[in-house]
Each structure stands twice: as C-alpha cells, then as structure tokens.
N, C-alpha and C positions, 0 to 999 in steps of 0.2 A: 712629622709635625711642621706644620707652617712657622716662622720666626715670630717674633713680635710684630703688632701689627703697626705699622709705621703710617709715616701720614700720604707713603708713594710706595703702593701697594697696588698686587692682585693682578687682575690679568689685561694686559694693552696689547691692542692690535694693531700692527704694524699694516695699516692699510693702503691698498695698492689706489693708482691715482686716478681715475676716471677721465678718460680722452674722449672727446669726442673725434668726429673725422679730418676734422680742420685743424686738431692736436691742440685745441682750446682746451681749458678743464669744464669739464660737464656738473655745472653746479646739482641740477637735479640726482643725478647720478651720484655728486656726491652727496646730499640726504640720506639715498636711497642704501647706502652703502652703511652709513656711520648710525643709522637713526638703529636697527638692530644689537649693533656693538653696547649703544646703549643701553637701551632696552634691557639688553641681558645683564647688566651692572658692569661691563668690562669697560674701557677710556680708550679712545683710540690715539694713535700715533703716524703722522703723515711724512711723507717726504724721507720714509729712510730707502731700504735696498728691497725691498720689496714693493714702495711707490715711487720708482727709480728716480730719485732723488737725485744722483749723478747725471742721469739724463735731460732732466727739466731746466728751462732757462731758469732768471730771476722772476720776469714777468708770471712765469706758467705758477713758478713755487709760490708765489706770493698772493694767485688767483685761492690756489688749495688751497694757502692756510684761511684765506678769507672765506672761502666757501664752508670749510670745516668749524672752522670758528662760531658761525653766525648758527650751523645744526649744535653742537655743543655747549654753548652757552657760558655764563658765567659761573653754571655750578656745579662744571664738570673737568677734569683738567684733560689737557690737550697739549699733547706731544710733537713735536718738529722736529726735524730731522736738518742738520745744518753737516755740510760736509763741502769742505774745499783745501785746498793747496796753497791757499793766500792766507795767512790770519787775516787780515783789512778786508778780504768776500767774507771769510765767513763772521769777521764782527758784522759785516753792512746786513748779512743774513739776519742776524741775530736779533738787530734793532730794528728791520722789517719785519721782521714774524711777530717780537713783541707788541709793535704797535697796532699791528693785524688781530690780534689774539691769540696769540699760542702764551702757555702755561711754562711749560718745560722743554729746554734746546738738548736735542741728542746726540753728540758730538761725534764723527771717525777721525781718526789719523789720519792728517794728511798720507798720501800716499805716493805722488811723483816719486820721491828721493829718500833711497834709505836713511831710515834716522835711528839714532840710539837712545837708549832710553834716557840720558840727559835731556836730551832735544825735545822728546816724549814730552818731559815732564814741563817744561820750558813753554812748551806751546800752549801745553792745556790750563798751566799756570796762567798764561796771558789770556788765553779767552776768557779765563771764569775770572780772570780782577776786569774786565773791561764789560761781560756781557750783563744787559739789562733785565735776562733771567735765569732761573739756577743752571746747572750743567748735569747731564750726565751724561757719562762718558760710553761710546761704543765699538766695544770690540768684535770687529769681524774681517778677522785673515783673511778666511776665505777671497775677500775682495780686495781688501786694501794691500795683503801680501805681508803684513807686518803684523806682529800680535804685541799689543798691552802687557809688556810683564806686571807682573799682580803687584810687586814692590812697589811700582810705577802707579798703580790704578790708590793702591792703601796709601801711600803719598798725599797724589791727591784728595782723597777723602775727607783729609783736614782742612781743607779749603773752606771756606765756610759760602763757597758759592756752588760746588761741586754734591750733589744730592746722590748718587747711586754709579750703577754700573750695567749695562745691559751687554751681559756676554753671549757673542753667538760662533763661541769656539767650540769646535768637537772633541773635549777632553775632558775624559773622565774627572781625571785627578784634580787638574784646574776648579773645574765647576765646586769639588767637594772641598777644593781649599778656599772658595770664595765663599762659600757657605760660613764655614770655620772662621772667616775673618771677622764675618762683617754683620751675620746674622743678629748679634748681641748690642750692635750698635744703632742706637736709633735715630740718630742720622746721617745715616747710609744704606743706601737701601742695594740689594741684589736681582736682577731681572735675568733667570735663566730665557736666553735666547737661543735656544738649541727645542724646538720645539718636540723632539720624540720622548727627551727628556722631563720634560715637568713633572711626572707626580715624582721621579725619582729627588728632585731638584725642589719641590715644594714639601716633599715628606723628610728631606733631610734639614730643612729652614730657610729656605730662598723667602724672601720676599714677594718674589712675581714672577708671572710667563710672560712672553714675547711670543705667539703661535703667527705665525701669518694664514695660517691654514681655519684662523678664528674671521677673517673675512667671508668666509662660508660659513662658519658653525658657533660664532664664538658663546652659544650657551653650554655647548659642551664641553668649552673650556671653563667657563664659570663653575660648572657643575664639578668639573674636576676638580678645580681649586677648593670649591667648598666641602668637598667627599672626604678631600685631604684633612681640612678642618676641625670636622667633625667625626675623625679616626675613624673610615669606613672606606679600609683599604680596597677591601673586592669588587665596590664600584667605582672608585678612583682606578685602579688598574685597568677595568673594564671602560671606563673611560678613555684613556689613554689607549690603548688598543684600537677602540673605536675610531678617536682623531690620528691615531699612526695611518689606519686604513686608509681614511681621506686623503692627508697627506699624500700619502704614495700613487693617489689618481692623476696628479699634476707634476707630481715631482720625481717619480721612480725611473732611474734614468737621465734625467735630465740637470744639466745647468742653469743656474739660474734664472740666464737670458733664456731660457727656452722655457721652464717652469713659471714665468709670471707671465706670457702668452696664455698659456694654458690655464692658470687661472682663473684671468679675465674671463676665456672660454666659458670656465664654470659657472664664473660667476654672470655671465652674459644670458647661460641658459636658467640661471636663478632669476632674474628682469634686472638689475642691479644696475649695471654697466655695461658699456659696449667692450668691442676685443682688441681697443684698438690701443698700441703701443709708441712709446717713445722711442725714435731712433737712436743708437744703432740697434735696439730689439727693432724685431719685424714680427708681425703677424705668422701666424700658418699658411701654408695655401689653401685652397679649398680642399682638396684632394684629403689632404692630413687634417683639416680641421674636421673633415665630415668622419674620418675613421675615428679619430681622436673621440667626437660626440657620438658616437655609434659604442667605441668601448666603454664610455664612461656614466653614457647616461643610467643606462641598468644600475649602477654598483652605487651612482649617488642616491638614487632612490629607496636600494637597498639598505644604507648607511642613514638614512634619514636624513643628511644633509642640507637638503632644500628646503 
C-alpha cells in the first residue's frame, strides 16, 4: 500500500540533460524529453546524477532549468538538482534555479571532505533557513562516498523548509526503516531512489519513485505506481519486472559514467536527444556504440520501450 497521499508524491524522473555537440543544452531536446514524463502524470527532475549535475557549469545548469521550466509550466512542479562543496555555490544555485523556475531543490552532501553527522546536519540546517525553495535532501553514497544517517535526515525533517528525502541507497533495511519513519507523517515525504526497488518500496508506503530508467518508459512507471494503488499486485510485479528488464539494457554491468552514455544511446535511438555527454564522461566509440545498438535494439522493442 501506497502512504498517504501527500502533496510531493508519485513518480519523478530524474532526467538526463540534453547536449547538443557544442555541449550547449538542446532546448528542443529538452521538450522532447520532458513533454512524455508529463504526459504520463509523472514530474520531472533536472540536474541530479543521472543529468550529471556535477558535470555542468553554472551557465549549462541554469540554460536546463530554463529550458525545463518554460516545457513544465506553472502547474506542474519541477525538481533541481543543487550539489556543491561551497554552502555560498550552492545558496547562489538555489536562488538561480528559483528565479528560473524550479519548484523543488534536491540537495547532496557535500562530498570533498569527510564529514560527521554534526556537520551533516549543520550544513543542511544552513541551506534550508537561507534557500528560497523547500529542500529535499539526497542520499546517494554510491557517489558522494558518504551516506545520510536516518537520525540525521529525521532531524531535519522538522525543518519546516526541508519537504522529503530522495534515497538512492542499496539497503534493504534502511529503505524499510524510512518507510516506518516517515510514511505517517504528512509533511515529509519518502522518494525510494533505488529504482529495482519500487513496487517493493511503494507496497510497503513510500511516497514516491525516482526511476531514471522512466526517461524511456516513465508510463510504465506510472502504471506501477497506480497497480500498487489499486491493490493489484500481479501487474505491479509484472511491472517491475518489465522496468528491471530495461534497466539492465543500459546498466547491467556498467558504472554510472558509462550507464548515462548508453542511455542517451537509447534514448537518441527513441528521436529524443543526441548521445552526446558531459566531460569527464565520454561517448562510446563507434565500434561499441554500433555493437551496444545492434544488442539492444531487438530487446527494446521487445520490451515495448519505445
């Protein structure tokens, strides 16, 4: 069973960033991209780790949220991804994106310099009394090398500037203690970010999915989310299944920097966007791009994907 339905809810797509060749943002691209997410009732979400966010200047980030902004509109909210090593970049972040149009700032741990969960709490304490839109907070070890202890994340929860939590840690136990926390409380919302995970993570009361693999598909996220809803677990599983499939056409194997390459791929052979990346990722070569498209095309079609 889904949680109560709060007012930052349901399924956000963590959308990768549209380059053109010249490493400008490809406004059309990004239409072309976000106008589906839509479409399907899901929100999307720019500038995290899957629209390499860490990669992108100020200029590049501030092109996407305007470009996303102006496809989304005023009756849709609209996620940003703010991540730096400075409090004062990622305030100057914050009150760019706001004035841009974004909705909601997604925050990571700074990451340069171990920190303890005092410092944790200190930091995120300063952004959400300074930022000029809610916070919520994002955990992903995998990159920043540090994890959110939950004490730390439930802390700030009572912030009254801090809205949720978008976790994309690979733990069991965590995921079903976030659930437990926070499900009951209605303002605070849970964003399972571990995307194999969702129906197990929305059947036990999460609030929301984080899929990036919903840049291709995100009706088939929608459709899982509402299977779960509507207690009809054998096509929510069947769903899941389905988006585990996809998933593993880009990702099986691969680290990140090499799974958002291949994305773009996909999505390049969907008309969406081109394949072109932000340094230090790099493209494929030919050689591997043309095998990569040769495995993959069959199995997307098979999948329905496209």
């Amino acid at each position: 069973m889904i949680g109560k339905k709060k007012k930052y809810s349901g399924v956000v797509v963590p959308m990768v960033t549209p380059l053109n060749i010249a490493q400008g943002i490809d406004r059309e691209a990004v239409r072309r991209l976000i106008g589906p997410v839509l479409d399907a009732g899901a929100a999307p979400f720019v500038l995290g780790s899957t629209g390499e966010g860490h990669s992108l200047s100020f200029e590049q980030k501030i092109g996407m949220v305007e470009a996303a902004a102006e496809v989304t509109g005023k009756e849709k909210v609209l996620y940003a991804g703010i991540q730096s090593n400075s409090l004062s970049s990622a305030l100057s972040e914050a009150h760019a994106f706001a004035a841009r149009g974004a909705d909601i700032l997604v925050a990571t741990l700074p990451f340069y310099y171990p920190i303890d969960p005092e410092q944790m709490l200190r930091f995120f304490h300063a952004l959400a009394d300074e930022s000029p839109l809610p916070i919520m907070l994002y955990n992903m070890p995998g990159l920043t090398k540090q994890s959110i202890p939950l004490s730390v994340a439930d802390k700030l929860s009572r912030h009254k500037n801090v809205i949720g939590l978008k976790d994309s840690e690979r733990n069991k136990e965590r995921l079903f203690d976030s659930i437990q926390r926070w499900s009951e409380r209605e303002d605070f919302s849970f964003f399972v970010g571990w995307a194999a995970m969702s129906f197990e993570g929305l059947n036990r009361g999460a609030d929301g999915i984080v899929p990036s693999t919903g840049n291709l598909c995100p009706s088939l996220y929608v459709s899982l989310l509402e299977a779960v809803a509507s207690g009809d677990k054998n096509k929510a599983l069947e769903l899941q299944n389905r988006t585990n499939d996809i998933s593993k056409l880009y990702q099986e194997g691969k680290d990140l920097s090499h799974s958002i390459p291949a994305l773009k791929l996909m999505l390049r052979a969907q008309g969406k966007c081109q394949k072109t990346v932000a340094p230090p990722l790099y493209e494929m070569s030919l050689s591997e791009e043309e095998l990569f498209l040769s495995e993959v095309a069959p199995k997307m079609n098979k999948l329905a994907c496209t």
